[in-house]
N, CA, C and O atoms as CSV, one atom per row, in Angstrom:
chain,resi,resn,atom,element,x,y,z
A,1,UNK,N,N,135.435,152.664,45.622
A,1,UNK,CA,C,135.453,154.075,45.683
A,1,UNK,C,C,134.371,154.630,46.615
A,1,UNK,O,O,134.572,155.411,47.545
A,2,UNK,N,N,133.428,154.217,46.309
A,2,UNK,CA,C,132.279,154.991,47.266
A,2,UNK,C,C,132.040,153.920,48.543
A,2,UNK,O,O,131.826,154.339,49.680
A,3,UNK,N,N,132.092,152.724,48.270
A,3,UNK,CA,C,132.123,151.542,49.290
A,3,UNK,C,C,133.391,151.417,50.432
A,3,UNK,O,O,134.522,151.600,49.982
A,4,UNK,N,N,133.291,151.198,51.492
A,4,UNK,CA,C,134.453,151.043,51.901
A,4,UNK,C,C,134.378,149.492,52.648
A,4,UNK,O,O,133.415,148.808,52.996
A,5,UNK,N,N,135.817,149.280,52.721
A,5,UNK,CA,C,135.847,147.640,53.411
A,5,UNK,C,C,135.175,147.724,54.911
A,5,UNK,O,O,135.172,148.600,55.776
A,6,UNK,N,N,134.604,146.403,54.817
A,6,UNK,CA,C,134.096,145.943,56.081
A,6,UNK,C,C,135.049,144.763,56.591
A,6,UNK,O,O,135.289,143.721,55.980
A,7,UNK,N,N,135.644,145.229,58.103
A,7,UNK,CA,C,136.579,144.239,58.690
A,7,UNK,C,C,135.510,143.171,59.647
A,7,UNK,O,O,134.628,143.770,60.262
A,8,UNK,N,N,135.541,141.936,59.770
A,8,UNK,CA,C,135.211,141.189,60.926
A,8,UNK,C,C,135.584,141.471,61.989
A,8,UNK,O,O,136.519,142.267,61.915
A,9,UNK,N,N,135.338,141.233,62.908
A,9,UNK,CA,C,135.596,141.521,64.398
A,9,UNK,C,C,135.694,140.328,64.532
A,9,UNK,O,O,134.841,139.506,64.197
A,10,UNK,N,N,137.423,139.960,65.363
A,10,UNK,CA,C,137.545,138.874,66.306
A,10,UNK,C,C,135.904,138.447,67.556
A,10,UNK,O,O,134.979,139.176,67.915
A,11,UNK,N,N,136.123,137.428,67.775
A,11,UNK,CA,C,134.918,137.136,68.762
A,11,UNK,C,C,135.824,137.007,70.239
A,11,UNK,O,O,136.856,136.396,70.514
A,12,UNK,N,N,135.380,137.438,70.626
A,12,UNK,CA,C,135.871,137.615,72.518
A,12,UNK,C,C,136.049,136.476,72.753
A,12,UNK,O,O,135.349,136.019,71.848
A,13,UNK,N,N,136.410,135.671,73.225
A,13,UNK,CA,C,137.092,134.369,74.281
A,13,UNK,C,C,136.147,134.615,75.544
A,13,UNK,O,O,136.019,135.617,76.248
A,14,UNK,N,N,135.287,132.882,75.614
A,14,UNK,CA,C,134.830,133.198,76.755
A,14,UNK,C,C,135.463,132.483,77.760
A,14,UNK,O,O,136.127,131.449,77.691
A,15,UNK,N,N,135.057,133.424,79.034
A,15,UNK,CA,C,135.934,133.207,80.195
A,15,UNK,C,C,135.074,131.928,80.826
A,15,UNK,O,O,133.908,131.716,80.493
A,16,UNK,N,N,135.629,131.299,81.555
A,16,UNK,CA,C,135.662,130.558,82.589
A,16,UNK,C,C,134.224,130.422,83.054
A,16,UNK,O,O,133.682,129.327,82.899
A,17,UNK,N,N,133.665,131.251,83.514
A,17,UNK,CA,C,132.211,131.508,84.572
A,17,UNK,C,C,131.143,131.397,83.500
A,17,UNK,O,O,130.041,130.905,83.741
A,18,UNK,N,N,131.649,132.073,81.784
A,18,UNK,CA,C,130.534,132.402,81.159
A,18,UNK,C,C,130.129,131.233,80.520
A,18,UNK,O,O,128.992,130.761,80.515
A,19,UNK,N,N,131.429,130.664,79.819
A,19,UNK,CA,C,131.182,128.635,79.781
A,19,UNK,C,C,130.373,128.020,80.883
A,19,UNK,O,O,129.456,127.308,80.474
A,20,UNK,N,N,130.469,128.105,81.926
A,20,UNK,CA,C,129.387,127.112,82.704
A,20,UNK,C,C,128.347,127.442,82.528
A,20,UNK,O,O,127.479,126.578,82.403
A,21,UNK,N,N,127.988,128.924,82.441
A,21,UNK,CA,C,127.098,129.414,82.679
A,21,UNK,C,C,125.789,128.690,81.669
A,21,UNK,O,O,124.593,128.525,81.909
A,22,UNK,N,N,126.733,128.324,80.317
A,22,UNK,CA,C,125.812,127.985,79.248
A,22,UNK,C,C,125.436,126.375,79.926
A,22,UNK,O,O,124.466,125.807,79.423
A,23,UNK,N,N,126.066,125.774,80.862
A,23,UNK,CA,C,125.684,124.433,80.730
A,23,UNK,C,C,124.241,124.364,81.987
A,23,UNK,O,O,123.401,123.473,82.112
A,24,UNK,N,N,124.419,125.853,82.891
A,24,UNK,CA,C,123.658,125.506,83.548
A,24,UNK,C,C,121.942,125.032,83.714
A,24,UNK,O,O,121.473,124.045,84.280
A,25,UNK,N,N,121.259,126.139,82.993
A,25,UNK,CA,C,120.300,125.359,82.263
A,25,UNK,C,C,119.847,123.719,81.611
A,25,UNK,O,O,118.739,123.210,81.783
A,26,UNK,N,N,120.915,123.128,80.900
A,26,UNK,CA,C,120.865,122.099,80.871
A,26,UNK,C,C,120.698,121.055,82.188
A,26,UNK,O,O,119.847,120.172,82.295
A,27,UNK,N,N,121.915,121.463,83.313
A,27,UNK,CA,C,121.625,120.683,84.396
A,27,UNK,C,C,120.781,120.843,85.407
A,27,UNK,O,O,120.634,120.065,86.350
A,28,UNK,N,N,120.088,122.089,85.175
A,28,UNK,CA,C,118.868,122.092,86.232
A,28,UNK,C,C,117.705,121.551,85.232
A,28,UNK,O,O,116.593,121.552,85.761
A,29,UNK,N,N,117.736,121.208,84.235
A,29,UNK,CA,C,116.552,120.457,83.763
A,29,UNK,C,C,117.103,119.398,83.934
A,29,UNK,O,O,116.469,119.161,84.963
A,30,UNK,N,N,117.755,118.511,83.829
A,30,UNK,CA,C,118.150,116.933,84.396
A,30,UNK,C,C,117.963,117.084,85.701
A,30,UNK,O,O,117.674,115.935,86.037
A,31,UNK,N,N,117.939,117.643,86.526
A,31,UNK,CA,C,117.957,117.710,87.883
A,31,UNK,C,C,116.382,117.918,88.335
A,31,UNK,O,O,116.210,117.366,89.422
A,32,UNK,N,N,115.295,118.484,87.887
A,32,UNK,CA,C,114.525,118.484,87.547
A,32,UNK,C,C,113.419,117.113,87.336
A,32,UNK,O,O,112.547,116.568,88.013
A,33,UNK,N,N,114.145,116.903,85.726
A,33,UNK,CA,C,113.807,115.457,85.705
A,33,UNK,C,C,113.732,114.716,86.436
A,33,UNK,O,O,112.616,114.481,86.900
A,34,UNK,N,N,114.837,114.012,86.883
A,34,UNK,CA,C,114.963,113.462,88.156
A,34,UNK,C,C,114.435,113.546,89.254
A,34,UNK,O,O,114.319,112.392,89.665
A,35,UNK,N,N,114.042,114.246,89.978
A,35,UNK,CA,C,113.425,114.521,90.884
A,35,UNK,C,C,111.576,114.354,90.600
A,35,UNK,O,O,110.891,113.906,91.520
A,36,UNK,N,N,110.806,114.831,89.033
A,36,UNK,CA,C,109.833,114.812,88.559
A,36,UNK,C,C,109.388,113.203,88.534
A,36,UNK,O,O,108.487,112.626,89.143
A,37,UNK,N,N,110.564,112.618,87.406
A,37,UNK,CA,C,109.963,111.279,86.625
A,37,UNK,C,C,110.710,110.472,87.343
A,37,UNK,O,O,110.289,109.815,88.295
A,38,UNK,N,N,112.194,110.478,86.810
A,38,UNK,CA,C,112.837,109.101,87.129
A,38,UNK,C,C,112.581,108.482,88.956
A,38,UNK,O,O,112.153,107.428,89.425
A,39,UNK,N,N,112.981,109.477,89.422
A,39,UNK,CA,C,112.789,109.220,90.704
A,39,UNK,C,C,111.851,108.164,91.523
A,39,UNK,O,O,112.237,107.099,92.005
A,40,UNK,N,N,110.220,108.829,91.579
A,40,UNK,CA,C,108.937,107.984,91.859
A,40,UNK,C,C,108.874,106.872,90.925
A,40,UNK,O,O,108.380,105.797,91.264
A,41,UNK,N,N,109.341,107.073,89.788
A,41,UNK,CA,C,109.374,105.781,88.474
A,41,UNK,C,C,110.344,104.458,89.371
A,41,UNK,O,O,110.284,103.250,89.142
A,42,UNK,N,N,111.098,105.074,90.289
A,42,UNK,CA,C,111.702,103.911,90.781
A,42,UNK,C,C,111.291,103.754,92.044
A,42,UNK,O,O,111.384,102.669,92.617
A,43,UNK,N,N,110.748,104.930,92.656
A,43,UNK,CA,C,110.069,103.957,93.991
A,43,UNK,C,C,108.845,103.066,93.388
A,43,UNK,O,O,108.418,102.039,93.915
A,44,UNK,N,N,108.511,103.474,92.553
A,44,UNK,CA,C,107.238,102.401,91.995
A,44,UNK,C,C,107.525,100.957,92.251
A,44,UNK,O,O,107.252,99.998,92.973
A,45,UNK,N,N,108.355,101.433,91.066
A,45,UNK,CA,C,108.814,99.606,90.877
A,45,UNK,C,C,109.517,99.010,92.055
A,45,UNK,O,O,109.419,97.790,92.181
A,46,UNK,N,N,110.145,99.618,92.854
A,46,UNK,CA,C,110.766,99.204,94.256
A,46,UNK,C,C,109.413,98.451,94.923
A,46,UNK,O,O,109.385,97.326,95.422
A,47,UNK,N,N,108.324,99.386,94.787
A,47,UNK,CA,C,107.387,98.858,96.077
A,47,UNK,C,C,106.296,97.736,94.967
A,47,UNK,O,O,105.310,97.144,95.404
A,48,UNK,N,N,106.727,97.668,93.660
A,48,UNK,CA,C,105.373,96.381,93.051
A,48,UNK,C,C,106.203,95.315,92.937
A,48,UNK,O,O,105.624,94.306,92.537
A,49,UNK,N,N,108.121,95.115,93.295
A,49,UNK,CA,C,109.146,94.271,93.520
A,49,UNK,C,C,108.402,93.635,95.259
A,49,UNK,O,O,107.746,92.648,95.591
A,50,UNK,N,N,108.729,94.336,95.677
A,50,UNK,CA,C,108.004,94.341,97.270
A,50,UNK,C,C,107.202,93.564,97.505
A,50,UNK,O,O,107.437,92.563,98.181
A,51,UNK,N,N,105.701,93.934,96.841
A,51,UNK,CA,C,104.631,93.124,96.664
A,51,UNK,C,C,104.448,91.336,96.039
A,51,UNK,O,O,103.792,90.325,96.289
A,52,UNK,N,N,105.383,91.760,95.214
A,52,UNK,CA,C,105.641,90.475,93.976
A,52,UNK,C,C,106.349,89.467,94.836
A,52,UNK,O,O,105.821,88.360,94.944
A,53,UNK,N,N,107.366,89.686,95.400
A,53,UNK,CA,C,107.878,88.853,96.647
A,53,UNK,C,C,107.333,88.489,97.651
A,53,UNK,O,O,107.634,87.401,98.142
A,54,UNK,N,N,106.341,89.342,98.248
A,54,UNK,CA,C,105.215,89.000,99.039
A,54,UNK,C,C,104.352,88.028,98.784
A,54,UNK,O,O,104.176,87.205,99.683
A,55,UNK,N,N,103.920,87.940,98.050
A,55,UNK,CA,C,103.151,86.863,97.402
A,55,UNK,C,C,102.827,85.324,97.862
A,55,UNK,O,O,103.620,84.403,97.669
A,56,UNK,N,N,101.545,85.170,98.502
A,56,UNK,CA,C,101.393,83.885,99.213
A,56,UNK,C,C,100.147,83.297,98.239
A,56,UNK,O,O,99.313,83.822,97.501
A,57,UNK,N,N,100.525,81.736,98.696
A,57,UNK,CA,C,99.158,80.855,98.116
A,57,UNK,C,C,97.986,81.210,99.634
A,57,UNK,O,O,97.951,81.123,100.861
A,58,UNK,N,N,97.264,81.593,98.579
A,58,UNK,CA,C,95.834,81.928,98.612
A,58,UNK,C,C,95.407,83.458,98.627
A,58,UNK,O,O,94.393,83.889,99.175
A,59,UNK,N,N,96.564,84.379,97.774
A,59,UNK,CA,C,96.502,86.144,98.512
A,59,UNK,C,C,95.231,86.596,96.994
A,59,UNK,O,O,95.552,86.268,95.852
A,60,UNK,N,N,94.288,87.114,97.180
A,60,UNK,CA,C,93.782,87.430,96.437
A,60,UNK,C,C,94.113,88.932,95.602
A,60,UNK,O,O,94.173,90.087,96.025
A,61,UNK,N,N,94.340,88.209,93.892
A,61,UNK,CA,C,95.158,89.584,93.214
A,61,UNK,C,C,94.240,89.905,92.029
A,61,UNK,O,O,93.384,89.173,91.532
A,62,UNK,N,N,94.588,91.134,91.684
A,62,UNK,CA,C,94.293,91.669,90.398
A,62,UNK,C,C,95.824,91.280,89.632
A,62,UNK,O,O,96.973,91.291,90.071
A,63,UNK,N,N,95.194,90.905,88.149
A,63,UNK,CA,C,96.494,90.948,87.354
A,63,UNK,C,C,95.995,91.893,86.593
A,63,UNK,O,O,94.919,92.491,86.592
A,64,UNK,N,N,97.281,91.948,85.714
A,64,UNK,CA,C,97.219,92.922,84.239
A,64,UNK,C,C,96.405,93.005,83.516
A,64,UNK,O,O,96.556,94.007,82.816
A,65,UNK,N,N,94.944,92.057,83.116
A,65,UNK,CA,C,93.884,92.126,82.417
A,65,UNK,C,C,92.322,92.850,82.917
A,65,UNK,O,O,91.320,93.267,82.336
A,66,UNK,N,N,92.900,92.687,84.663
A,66,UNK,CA,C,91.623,93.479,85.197
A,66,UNK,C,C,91.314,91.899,86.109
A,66,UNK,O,O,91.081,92.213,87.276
A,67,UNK,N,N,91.264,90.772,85.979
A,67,UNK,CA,C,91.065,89.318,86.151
A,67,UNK,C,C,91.182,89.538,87.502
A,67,UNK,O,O,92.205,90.061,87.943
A,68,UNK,N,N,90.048,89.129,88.400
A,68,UNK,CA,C,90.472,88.791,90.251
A,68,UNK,C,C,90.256,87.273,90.164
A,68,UNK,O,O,89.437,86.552,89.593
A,69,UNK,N,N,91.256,87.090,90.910
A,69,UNK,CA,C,91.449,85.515,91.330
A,69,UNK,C,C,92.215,85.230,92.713
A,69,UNK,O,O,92.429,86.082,93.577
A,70,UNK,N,N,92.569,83.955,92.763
A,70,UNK,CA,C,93.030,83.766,93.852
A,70,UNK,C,C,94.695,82.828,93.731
A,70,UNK,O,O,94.541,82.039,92.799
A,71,UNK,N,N,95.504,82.735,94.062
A,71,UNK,CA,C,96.781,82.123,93.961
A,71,UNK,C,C,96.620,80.936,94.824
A,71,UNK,O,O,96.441,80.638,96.005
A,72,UNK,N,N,96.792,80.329,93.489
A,72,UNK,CA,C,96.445,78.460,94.113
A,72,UNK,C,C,97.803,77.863,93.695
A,72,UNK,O,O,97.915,76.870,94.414
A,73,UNK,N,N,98.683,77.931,93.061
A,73,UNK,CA,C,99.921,77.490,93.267
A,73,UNK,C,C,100.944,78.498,92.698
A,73,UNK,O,O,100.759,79.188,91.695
A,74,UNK,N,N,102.104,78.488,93.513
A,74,UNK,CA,C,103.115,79.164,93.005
A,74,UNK,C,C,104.666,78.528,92.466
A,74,UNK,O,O,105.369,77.668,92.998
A,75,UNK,N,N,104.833,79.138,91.485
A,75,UNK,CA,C,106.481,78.864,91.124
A,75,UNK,C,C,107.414,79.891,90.899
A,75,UNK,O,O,106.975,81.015,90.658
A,76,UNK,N,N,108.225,79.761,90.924
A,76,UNK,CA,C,109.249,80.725,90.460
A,76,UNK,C,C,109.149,81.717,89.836
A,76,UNK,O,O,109.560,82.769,90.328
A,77,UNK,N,N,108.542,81.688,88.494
A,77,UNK,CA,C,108.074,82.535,87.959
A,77,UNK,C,C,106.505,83.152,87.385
A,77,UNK,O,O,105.977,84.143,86.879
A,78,UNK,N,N,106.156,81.404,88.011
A,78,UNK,CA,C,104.386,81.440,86.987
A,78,UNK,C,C,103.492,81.238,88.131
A,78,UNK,O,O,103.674,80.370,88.985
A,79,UNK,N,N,102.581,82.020,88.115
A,79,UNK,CA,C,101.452,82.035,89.218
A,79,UNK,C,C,100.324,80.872,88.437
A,79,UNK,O,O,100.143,80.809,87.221
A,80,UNK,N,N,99.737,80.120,89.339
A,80,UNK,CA,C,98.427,79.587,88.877
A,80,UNK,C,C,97.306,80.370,89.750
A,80,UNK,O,O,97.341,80.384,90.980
A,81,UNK,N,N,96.373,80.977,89.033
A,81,UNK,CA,C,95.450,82.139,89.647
A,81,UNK,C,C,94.114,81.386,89.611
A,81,UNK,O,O,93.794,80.916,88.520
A,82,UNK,N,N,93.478,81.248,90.415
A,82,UNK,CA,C,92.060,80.556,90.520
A,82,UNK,C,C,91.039,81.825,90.237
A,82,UNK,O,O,90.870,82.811,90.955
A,83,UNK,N,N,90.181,81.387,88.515
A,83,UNK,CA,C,89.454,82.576,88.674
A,83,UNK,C,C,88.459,82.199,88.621
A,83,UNK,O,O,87.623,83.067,88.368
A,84,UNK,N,N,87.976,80.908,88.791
A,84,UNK,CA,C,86.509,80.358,89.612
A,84,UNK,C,C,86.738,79.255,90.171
A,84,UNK,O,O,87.793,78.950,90.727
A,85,UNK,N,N,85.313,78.266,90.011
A,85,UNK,CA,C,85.571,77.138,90.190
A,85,UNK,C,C,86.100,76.047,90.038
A,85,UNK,O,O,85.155,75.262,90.105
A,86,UNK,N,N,87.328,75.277,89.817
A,86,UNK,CA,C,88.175,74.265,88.915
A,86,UNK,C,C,88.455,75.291,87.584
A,86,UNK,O,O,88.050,75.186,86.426
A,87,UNK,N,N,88.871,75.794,87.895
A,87,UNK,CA,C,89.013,77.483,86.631
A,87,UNK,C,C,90.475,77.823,86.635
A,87,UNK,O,O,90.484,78.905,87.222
A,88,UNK,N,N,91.599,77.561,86.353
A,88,UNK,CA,C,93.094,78.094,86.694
A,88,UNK,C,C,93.322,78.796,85.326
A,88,UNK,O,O,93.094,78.324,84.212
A,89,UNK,N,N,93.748,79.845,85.592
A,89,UNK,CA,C,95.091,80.504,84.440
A,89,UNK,C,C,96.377,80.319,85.108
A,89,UNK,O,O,96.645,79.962,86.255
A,90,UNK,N,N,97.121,80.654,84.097
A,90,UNK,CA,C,98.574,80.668,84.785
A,90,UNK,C,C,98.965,82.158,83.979
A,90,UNK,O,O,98.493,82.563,82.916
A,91,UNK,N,N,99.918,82.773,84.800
A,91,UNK,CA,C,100.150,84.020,84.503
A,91,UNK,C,C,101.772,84.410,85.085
A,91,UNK,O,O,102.156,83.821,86.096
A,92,UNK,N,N,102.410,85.109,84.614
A,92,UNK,CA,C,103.430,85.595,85.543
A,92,UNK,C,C,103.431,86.018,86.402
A,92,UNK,O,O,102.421,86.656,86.699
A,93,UNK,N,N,104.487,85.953,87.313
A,93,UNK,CA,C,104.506,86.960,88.249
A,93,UNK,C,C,104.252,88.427,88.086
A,93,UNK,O,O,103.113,88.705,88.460
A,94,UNK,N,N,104.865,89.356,87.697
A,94,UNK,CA,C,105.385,89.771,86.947
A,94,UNK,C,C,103.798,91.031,86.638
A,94,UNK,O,O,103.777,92.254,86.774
A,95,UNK,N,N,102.671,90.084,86.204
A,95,UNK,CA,C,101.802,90.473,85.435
A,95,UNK,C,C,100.731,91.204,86.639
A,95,UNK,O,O,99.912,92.058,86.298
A,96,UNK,N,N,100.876,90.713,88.154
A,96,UNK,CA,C,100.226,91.060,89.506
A,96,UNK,C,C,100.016,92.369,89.325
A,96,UNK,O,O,100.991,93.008,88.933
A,97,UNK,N,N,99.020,92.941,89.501
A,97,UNK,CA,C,98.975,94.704,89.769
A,97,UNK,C,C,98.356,94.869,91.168
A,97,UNK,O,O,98.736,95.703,91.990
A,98,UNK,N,N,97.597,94.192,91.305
A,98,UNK,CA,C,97.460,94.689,92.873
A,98,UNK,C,C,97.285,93.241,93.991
A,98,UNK,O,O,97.015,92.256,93.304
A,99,UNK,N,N,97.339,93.030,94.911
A,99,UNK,CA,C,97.098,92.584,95.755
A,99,UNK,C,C,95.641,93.005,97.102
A,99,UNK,O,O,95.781,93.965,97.860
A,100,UNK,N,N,94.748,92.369,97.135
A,100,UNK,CA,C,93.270,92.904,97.376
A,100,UNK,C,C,93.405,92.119,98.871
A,100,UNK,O,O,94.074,91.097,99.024
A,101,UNK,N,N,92.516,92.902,100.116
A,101,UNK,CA,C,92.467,92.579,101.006
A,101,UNK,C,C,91.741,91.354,101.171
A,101,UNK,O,O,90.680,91.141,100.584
A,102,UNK,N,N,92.247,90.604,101.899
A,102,UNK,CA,C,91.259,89.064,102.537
A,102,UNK,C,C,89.469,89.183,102.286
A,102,UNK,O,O,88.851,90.162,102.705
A,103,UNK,N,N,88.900,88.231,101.671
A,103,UNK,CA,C,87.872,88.044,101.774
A,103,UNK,C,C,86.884,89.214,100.694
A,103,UNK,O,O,85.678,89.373,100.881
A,104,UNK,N,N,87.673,89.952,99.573
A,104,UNK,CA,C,87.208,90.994,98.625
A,104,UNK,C,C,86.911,89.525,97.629
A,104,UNK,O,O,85.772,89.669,97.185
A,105,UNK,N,N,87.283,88.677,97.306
A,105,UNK,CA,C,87.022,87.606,96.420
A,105,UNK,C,C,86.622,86.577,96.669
A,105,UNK,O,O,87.302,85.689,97.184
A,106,UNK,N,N,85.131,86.456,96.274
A,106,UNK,CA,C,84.450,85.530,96.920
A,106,UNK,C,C,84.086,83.951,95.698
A,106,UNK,O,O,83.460,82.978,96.118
């Protein structure tokens, strides 16, 4: 009596332009991304692949622990690293972080 009905309202149909519109946001942050992280994340590893293949007996390296030594034999996968005198570790490849100019390891 004193109340009166409340109808719902159909919801509009969205068109064409206004659907993308919602996705666009999403793909300029992937696009974004990409360009931010993934991207340099793979020239990285492109250029420490690079290096790792490079790899000669006697190139003086840093590995993964901080360790300078010198590459006294190589295999396939396992470096033997001279880190003194009659002193060998063996380490992966794999584990190399840098490669140091001639004559930095004495």
């Amino acid at each position: 009596m004193f109340i009166s009905n409340a109808y719902a309202q159909t919801a509009a149909a969205p068109s064409g332009a206004a659907g993308m519109m919602q996705f666009l946001p999403l793909v300029l942050m992937f696009v974004v991304l990409y360009f931010i992280m993934i991207r340099p994340q793979m020239k990285r590893q492109k250029e420490h692949r690079a290096m790792i293949d490079a790899l000669a007996k006697g190139d003086e390296v840093v590995i993964g622990g901080g360790v300078i030594g010198r590459v006294a034999k190589m295999g396939d996968s396992v470096l033997h690293i001279e880190v003194a005198k009659d002193v060998e570790i063996q380490v992966q490849r794999s584990s190399v972080v840098q490669v140091l100019p001639k004559g930095t390891y004495k």
